[in-house]
mmCIF file of the N, C-alpha and C atoms, coordinates in Angstrom:
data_MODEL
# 
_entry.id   MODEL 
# 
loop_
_atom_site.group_PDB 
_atom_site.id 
_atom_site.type_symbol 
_atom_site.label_atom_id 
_atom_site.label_alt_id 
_atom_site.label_comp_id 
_atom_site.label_asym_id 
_atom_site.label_entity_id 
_atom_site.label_seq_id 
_atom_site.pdbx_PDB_ins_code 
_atom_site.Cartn_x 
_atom_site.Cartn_y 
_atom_site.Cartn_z 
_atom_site.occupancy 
_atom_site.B_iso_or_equiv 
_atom_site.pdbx_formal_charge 
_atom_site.auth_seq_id 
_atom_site.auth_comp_id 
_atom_site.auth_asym_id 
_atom_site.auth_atom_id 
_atom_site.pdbx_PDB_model_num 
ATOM 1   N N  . UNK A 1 1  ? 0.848   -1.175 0.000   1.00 0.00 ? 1  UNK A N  1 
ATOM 2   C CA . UNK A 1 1  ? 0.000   0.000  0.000   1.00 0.00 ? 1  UNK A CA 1 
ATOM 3   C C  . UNK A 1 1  ? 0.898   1.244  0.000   1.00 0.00 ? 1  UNK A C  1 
ATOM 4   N N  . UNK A 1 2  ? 0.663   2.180  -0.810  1.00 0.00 ? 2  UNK A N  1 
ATOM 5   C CA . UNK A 1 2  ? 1.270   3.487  -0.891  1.00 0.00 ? 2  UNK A CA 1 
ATOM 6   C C  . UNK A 1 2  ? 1.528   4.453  0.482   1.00 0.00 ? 2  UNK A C  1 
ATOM 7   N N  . UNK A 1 3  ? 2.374   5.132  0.696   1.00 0.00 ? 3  UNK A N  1 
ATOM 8   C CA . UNK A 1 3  ? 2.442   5.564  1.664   1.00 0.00 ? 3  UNK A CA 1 
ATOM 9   C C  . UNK A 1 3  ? 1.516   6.552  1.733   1.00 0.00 ? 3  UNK A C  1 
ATOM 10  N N  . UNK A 1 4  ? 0.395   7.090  2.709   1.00 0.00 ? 4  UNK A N  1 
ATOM 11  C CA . UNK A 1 4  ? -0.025  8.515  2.626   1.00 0.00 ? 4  UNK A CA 1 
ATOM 12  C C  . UNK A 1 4  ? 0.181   9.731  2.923   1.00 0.00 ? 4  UNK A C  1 
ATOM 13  N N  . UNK A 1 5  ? 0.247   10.911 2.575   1.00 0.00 ? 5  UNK A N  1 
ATOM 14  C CA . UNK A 1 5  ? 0.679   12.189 3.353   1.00 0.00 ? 5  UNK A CA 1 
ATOM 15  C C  . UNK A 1 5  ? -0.385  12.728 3.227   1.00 0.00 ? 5  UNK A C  1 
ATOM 16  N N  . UNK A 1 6  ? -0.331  13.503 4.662   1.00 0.00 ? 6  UNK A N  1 
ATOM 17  C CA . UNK A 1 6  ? -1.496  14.406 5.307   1.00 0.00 ? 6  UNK A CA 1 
ATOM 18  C C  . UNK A 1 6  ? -1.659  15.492 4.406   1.00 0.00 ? 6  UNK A C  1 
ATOM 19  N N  . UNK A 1 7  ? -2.716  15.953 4.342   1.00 0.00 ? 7  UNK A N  1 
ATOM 20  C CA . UNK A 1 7  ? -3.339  17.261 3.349   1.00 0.00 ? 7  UNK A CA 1 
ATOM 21  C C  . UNK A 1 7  ? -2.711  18.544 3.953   1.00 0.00 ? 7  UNK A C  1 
ATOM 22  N N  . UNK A 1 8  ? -1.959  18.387 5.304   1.00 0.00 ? 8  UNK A N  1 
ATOM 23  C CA . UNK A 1 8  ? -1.154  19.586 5.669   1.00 0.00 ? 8  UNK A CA 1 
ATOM 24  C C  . UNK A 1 8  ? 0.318   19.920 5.101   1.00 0.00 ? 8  UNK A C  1 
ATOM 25  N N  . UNK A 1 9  ? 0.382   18.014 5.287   1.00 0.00 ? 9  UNK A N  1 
ATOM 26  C CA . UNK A 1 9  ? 1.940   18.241 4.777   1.00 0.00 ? 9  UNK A CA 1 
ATOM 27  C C  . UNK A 1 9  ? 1.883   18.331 3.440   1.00 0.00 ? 9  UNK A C  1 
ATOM 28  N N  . UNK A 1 10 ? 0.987   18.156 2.100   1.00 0.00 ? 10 UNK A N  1 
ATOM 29  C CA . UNK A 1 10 ? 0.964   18.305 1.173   1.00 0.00 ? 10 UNK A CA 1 
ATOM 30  C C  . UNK A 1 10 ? 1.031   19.760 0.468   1.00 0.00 ? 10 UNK A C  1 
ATOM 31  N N  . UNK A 1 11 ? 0.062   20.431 1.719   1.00 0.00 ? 11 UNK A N  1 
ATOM 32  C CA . UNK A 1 11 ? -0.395  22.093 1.426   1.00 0.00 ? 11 UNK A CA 1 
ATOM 33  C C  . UNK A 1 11 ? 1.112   22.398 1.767   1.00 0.00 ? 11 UNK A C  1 
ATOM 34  N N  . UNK A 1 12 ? 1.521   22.356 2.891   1.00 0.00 ? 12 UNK A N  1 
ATOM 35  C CA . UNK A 1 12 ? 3.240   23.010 3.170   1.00 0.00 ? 12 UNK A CA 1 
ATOM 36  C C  . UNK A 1 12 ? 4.428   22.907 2.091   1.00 0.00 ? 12 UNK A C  1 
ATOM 37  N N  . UNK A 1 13 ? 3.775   21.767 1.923   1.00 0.00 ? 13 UNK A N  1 
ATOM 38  C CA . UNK A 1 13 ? 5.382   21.266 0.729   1.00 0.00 ? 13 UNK A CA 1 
ATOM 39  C C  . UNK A 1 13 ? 4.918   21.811 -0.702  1.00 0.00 ? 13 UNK A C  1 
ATOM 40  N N  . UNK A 1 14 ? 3.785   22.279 -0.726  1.00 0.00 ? 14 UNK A N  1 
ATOM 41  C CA . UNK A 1 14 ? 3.842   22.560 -2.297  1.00 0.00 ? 14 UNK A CA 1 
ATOM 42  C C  . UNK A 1 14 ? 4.646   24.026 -2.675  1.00 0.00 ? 14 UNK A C  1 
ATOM 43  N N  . UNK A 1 15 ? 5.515   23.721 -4.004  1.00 0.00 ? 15 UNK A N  1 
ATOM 44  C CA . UNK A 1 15 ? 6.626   24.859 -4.210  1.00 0.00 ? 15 UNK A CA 1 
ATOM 45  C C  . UNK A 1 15 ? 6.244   26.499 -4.036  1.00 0.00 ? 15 UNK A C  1 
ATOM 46  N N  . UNK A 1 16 ? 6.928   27.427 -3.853  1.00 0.00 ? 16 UNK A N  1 
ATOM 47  C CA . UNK A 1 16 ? 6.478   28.920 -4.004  1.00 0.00 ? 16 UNK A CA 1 
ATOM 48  C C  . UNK A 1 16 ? 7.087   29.328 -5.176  1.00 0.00 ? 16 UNK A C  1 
ATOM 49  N N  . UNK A 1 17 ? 6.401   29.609 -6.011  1.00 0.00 ? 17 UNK A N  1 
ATOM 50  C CA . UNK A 1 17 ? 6.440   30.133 -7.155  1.00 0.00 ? 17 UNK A CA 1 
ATOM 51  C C  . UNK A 1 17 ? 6.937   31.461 -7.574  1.00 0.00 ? 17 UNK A C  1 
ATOM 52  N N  . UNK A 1 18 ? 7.305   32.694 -8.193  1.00 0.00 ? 18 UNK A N  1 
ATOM 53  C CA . UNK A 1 18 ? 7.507   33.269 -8.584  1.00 0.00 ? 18 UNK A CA 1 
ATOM 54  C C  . UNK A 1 18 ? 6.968   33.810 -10.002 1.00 0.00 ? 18 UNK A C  1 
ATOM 55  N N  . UNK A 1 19 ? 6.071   33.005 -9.969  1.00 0.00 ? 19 UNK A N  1 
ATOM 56  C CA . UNK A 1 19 ? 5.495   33.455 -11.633 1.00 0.00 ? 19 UNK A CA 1 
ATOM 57  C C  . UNK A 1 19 ? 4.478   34.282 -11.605 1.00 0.00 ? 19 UNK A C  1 
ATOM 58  N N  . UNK A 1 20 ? 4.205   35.388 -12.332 1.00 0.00 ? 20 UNK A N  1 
ATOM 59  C CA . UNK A 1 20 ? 3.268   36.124 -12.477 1.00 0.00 ? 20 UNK A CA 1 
ATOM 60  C C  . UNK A 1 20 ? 2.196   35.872 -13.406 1.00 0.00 ? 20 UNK A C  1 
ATOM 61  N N  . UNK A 1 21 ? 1.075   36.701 -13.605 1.00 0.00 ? 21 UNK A N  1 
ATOM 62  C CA . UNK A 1 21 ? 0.036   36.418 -15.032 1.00 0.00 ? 21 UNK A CA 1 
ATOM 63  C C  . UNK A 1 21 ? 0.617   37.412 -15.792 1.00 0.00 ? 21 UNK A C  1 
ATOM 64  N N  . UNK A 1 22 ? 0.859   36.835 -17.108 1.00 0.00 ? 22 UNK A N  1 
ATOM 65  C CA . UNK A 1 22 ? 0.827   37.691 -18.078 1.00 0.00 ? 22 UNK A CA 1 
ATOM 66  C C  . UNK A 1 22 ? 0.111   36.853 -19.346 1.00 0.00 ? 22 UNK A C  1 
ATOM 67  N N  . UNK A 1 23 ? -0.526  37.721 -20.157 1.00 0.00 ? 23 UNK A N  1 
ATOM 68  C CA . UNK A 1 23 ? -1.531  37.185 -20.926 1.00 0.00 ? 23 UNK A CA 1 
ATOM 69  C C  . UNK A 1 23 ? -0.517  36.789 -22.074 1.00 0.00 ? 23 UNK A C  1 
ATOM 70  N N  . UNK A 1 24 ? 0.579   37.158 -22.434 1.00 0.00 ? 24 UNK A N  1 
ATOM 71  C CA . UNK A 1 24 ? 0.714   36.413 -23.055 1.00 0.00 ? 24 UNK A CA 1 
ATOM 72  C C  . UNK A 1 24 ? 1.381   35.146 -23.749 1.00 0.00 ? 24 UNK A C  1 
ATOM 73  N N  . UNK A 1 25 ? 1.536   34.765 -21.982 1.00 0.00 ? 25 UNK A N  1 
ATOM 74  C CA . UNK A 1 25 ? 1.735   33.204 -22.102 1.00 0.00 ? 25 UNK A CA 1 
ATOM 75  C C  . UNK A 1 25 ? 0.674   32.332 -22.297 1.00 0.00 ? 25 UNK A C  1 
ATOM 76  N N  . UNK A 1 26 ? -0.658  33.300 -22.668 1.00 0.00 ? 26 UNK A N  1 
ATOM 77  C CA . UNK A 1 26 ? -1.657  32.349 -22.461 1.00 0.00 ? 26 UNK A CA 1 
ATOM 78  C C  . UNK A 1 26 ? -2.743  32.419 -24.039 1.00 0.00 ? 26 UNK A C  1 
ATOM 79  N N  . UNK A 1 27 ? -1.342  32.626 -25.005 1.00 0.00 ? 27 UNK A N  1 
ATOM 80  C CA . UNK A 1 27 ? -1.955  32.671 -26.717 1.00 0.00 ? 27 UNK A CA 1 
ATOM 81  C C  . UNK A 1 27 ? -2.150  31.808 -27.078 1.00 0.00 ? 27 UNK A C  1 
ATOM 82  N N  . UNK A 1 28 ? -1.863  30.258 -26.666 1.00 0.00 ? 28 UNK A N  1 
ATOM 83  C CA . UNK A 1 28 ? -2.494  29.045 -27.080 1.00 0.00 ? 28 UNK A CA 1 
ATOM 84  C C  . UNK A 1 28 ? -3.831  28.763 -27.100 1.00 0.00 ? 28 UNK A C  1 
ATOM 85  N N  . UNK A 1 29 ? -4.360  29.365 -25.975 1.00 0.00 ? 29 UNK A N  1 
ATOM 86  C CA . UNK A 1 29 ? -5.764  29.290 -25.418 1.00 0.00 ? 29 UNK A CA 1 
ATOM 87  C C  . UNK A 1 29 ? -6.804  29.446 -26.359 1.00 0.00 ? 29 UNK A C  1 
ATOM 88  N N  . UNK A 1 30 ? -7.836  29.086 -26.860 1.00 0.00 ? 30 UNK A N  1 
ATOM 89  C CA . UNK A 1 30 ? -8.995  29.848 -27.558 1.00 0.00 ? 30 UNK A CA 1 
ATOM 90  C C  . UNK A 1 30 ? -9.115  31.092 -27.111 1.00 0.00 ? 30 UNK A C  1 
ATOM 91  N N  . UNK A 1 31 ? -9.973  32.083 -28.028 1.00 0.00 ? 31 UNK A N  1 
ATOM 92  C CA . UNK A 1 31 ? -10.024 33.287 -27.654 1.00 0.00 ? 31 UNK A CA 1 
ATOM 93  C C  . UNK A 1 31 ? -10.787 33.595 -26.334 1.00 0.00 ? 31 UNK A C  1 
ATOM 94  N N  . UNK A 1 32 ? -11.724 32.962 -25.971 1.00 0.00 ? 32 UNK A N  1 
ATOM 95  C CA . UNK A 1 32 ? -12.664 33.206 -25.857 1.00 0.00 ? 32 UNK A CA 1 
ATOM 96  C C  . UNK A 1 32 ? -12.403 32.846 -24.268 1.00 0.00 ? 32 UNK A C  1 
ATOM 97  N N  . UNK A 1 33 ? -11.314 32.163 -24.197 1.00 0.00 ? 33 UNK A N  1 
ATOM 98  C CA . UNK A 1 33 ? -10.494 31.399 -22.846 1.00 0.00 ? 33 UNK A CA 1 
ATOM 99  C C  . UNK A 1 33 ? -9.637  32.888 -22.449 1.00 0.00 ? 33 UNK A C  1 
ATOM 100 N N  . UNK A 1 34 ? -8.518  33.334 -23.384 1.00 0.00 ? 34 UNK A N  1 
ATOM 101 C CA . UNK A 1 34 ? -7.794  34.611 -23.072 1.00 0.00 ? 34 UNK A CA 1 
ATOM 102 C C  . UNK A 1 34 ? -8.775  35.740 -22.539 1.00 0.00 ? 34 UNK A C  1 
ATOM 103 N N  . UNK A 1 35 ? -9.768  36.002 -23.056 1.00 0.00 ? 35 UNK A N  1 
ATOM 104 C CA . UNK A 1 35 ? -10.407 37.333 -22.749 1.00 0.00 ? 35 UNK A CA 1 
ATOM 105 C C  . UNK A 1 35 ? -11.239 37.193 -21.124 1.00 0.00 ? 35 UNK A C  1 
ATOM 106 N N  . UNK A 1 36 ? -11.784 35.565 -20.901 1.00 0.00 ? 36 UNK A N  1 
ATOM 107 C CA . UNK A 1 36 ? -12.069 35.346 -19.587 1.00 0.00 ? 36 UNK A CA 1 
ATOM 108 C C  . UNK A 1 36 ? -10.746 35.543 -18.520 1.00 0.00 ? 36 UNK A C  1 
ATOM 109 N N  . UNK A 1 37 ? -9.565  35.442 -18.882 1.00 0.00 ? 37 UNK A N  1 
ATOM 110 C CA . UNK A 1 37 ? -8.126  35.386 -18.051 1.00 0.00 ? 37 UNK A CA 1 
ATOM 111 C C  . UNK A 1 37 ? -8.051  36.678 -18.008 1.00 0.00 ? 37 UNK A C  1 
ATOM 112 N N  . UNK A 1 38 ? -8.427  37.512 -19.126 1.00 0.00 ? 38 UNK A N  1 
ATOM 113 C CA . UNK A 1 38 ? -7.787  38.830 -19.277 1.00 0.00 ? 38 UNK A CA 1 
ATOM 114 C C  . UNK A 1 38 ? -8.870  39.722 -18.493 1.00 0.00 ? 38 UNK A C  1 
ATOM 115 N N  . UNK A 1 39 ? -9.987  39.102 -18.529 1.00 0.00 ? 39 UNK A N  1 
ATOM 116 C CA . UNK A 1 39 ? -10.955 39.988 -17.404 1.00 0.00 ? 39 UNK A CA 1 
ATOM 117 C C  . UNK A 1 39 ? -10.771 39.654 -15.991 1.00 0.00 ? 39 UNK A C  1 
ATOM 118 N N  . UNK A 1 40 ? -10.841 38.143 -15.591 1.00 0.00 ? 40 UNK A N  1 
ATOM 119 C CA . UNK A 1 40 ? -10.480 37.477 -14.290 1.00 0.00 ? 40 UNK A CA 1 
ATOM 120 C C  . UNK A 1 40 ? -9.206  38.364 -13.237 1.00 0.00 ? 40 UNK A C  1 
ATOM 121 N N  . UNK A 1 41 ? -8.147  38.123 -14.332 1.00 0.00 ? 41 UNK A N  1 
ATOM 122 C CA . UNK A 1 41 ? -6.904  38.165 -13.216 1.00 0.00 ? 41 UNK A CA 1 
ATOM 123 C C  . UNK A 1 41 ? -6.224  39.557 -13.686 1.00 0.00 ? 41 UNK A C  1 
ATOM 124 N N  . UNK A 1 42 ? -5.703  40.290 -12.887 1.00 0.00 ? 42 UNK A N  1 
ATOM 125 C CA . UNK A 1 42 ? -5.287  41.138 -13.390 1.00 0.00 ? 42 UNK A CA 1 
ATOM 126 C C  . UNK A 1 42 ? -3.781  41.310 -13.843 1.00 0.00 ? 42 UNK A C  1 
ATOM 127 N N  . UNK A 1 43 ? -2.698  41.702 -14.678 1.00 0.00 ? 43 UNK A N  1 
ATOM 128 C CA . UNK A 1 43 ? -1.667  41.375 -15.052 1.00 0.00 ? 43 UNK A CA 1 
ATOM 129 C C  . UNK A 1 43 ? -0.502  42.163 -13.813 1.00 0.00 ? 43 UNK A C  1 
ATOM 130 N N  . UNK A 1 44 ? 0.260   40.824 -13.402 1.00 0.00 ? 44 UNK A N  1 
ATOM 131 C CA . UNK A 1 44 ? 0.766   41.111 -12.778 1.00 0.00 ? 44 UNK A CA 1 
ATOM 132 C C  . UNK A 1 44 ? 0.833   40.342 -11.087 1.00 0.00 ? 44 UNK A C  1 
ATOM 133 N N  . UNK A 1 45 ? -0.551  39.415 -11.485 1.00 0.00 ? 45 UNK A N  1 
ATOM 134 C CA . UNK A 1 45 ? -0.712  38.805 -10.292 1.00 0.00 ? 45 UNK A CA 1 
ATOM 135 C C  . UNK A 1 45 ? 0.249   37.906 -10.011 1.00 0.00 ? 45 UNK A C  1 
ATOM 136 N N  . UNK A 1 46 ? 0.299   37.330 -9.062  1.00 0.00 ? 46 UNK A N  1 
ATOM 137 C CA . UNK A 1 46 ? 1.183   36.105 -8.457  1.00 0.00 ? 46 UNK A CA 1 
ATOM 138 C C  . UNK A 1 46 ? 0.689   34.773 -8.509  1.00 0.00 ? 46 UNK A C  1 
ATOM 139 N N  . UNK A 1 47 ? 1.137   34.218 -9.565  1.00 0.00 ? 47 UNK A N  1 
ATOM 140 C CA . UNK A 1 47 ? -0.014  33.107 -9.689  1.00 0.00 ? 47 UNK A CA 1 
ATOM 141 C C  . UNK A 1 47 ? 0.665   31.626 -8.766  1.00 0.00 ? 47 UNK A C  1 
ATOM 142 N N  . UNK A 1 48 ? -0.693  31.227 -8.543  1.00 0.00 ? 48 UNK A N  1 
ATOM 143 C CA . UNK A 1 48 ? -0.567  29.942 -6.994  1.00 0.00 ? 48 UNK A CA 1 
ATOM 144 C C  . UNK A 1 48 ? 0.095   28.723 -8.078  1.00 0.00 ? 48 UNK A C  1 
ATOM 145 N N  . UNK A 1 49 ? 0.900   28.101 -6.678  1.00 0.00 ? 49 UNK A N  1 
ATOM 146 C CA . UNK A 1 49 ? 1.174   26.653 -7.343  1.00 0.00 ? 49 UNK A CA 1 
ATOM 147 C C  . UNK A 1 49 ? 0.341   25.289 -6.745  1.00 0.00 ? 49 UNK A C  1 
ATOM 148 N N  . UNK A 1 50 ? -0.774  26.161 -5.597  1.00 0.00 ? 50 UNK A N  1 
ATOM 149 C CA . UNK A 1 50 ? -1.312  24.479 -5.355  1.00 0.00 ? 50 UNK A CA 1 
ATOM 150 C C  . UNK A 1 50 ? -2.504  25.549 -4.855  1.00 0.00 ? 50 UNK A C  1 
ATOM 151 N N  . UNK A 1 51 ? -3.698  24.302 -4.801  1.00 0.00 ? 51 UNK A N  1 
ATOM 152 C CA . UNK A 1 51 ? -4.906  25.117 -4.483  1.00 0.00 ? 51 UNK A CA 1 
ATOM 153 C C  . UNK A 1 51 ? -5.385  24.217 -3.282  1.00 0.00 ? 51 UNK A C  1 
ATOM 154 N N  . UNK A 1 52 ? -6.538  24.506 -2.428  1.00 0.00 ? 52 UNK A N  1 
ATOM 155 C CA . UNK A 1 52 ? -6.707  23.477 -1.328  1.00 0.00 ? 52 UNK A CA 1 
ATOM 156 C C  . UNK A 1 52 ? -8.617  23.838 -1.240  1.00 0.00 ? 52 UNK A C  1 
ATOM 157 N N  . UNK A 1 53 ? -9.360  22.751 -1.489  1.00 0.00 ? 53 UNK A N  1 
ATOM 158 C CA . UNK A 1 53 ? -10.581 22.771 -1.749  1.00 0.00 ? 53 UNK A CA 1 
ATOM 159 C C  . UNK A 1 53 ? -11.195 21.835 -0.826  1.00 0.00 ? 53 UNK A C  1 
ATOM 160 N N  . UNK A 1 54 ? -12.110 22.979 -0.248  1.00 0.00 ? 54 UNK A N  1 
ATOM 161 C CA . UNK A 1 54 ? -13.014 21.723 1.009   1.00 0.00 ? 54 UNK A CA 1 
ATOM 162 C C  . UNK A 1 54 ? -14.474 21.928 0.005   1.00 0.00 ? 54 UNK A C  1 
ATOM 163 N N  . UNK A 1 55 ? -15.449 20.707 0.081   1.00 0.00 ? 55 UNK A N  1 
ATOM 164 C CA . UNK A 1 55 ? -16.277 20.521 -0.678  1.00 0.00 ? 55 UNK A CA 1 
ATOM 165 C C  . UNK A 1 55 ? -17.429 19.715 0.605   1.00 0.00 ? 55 UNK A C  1 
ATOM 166 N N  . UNK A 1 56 ? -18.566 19.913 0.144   1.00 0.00 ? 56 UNK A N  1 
ATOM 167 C CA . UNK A 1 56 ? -19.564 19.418 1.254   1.00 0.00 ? 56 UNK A CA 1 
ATOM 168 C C  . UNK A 1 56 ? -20.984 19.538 0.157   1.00 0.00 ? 56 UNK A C  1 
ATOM 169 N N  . UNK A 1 57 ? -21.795 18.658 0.272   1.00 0.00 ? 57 UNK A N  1 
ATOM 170 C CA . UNK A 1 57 ? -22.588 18.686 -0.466  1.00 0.00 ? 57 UNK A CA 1 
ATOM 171 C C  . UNK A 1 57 ? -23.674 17.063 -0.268  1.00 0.00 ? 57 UNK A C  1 
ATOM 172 N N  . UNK A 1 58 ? -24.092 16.626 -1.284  1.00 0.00 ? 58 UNK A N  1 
ATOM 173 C CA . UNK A 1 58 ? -25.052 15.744 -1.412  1.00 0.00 ? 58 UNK A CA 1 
ATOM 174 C C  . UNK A 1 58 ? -24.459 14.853 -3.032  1.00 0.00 ? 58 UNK A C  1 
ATOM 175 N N  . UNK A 1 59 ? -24.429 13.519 -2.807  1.00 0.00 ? 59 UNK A N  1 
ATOM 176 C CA . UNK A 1 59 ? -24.213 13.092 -3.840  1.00 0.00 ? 59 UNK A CA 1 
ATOM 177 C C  . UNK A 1 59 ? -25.023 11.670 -4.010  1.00 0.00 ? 59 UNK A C  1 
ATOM 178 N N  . UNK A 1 60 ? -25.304 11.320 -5.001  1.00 0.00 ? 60 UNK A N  1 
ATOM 179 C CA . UNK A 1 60 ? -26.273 9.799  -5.012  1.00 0.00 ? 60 UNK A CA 1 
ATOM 180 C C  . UNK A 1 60 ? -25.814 8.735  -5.446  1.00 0.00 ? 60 UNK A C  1 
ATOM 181 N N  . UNK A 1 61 ? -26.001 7.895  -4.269  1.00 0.00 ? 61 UNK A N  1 
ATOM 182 C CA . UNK A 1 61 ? -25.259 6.830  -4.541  1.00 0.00 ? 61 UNK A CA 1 
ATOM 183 C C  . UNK A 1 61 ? -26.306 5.495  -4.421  1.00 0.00 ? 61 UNK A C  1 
ATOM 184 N N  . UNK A 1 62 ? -27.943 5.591  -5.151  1.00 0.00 ? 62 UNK A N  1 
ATOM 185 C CA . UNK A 1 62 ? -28.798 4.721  -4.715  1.00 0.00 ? 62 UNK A CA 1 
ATOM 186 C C  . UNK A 1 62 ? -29.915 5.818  -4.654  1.00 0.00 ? 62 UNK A C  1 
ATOM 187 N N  . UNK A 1 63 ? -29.470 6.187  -3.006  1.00 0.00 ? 63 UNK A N  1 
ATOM 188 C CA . UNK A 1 63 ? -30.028 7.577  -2.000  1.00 0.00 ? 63 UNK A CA 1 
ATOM 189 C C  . UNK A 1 63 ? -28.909 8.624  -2.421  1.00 0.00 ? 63 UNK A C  1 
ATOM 190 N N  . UNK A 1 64 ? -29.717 9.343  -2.042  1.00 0.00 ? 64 UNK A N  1 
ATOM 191 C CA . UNK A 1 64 ? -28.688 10.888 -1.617  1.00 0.00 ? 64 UNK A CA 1 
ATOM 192 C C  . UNK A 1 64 ? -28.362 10.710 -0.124  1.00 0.00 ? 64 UNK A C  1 
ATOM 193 N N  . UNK A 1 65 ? -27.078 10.900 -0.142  1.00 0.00 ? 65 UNK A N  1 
ATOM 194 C CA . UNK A 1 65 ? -26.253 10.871 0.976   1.00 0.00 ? 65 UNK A CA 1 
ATOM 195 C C  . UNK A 1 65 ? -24.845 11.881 1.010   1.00 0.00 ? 65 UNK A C  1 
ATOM 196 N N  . UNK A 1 66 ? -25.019 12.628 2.331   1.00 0.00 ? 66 UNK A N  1 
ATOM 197 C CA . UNK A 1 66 ? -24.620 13.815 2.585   1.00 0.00 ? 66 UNK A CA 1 
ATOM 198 C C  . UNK A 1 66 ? -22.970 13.297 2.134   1.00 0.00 ? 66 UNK A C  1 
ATOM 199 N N  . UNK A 1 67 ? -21.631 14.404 1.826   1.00 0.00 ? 67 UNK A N  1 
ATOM 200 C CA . UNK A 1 67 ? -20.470 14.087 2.073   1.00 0.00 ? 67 UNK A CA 1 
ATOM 201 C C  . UNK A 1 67 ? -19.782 15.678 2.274   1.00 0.00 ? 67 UNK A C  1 
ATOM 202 N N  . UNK A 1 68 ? -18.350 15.442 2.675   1.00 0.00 ? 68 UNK A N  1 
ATOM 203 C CA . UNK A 1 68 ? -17.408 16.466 2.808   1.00 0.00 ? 68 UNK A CA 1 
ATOM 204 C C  . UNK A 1 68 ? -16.302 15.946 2.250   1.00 0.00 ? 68 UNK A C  1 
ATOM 205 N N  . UNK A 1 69 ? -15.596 16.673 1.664   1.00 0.00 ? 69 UNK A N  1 
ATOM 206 C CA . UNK A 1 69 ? -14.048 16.603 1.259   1.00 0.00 ? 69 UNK A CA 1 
ATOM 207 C C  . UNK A 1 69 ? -13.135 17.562 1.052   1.00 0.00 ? 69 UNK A C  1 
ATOM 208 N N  . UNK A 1 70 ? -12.086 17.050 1.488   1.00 0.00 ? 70 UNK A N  1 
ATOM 209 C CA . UNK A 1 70 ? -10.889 18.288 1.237   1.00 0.00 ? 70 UNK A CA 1 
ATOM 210 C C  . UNK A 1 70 ? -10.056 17.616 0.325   1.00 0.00 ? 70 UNK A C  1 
ATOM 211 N N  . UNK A 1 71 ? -9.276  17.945 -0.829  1.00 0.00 ? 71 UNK A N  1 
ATOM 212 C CA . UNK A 1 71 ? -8.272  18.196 -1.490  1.00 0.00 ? 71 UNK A CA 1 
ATOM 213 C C  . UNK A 1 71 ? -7.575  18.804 -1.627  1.00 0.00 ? 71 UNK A C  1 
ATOM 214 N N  . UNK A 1 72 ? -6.321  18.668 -1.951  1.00 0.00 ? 72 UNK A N  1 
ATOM 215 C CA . UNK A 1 72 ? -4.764  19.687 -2.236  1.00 0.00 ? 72 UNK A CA 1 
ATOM 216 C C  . UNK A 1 72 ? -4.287  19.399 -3.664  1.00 0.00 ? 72 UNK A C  1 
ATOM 217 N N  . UNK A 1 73 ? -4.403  20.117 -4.806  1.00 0.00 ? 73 UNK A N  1 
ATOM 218 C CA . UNK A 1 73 ? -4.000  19.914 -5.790  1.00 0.00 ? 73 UNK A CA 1 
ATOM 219 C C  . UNK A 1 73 ? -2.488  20.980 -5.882  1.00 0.00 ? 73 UNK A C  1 
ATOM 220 N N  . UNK A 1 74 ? -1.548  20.589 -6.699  1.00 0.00 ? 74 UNK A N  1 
ATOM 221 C CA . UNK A 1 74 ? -0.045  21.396 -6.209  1.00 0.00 ? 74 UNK A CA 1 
ATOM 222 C C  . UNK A 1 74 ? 0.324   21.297 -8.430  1.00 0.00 ? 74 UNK A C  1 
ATOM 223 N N  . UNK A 1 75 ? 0.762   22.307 -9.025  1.00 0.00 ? 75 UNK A N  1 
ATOM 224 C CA . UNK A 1 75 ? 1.225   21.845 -10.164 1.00 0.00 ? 75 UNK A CA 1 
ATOM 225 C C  . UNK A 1 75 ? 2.719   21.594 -10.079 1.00 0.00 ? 75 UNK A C  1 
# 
């Protein structure tokens, strides 16, 4: 079985970045993708290298039955 690491130590260890937004690293994109980035974020931001998402809701599995979750996604 894989070893597991805690969602703390995952959030801690993920790298600090230095990269900013600039739009136009982001000309691959459809247009229609750039102009949502280009309204969203403003140039110059500090862009994240990991995000951390708690989620709670209802999902069906038969019944609907309540859940919570946290994730750490890191690029």
């Amino acid at each position: 079985m894989p070893k597991q690491i805690s969602l703390n130590t995952l959030w801690n260890s993920a790298p600090s970045q230095d990269r900013i937004f600039r739009l136009d690293d982001f000309t691959h994109l459809p247009e229609v993708a750039r102009r949502y980035l280009e309204h969203a974020i403003a140039p110059g931001t500090k862009l994240a290298s990991a995000v951390r998402l708690q989620m709670h809701g209802e999902i069906k599995l038969k019944n609907w039955i309540p859940f919570k979750a946290e994730q750490v996604i890191c690029s």
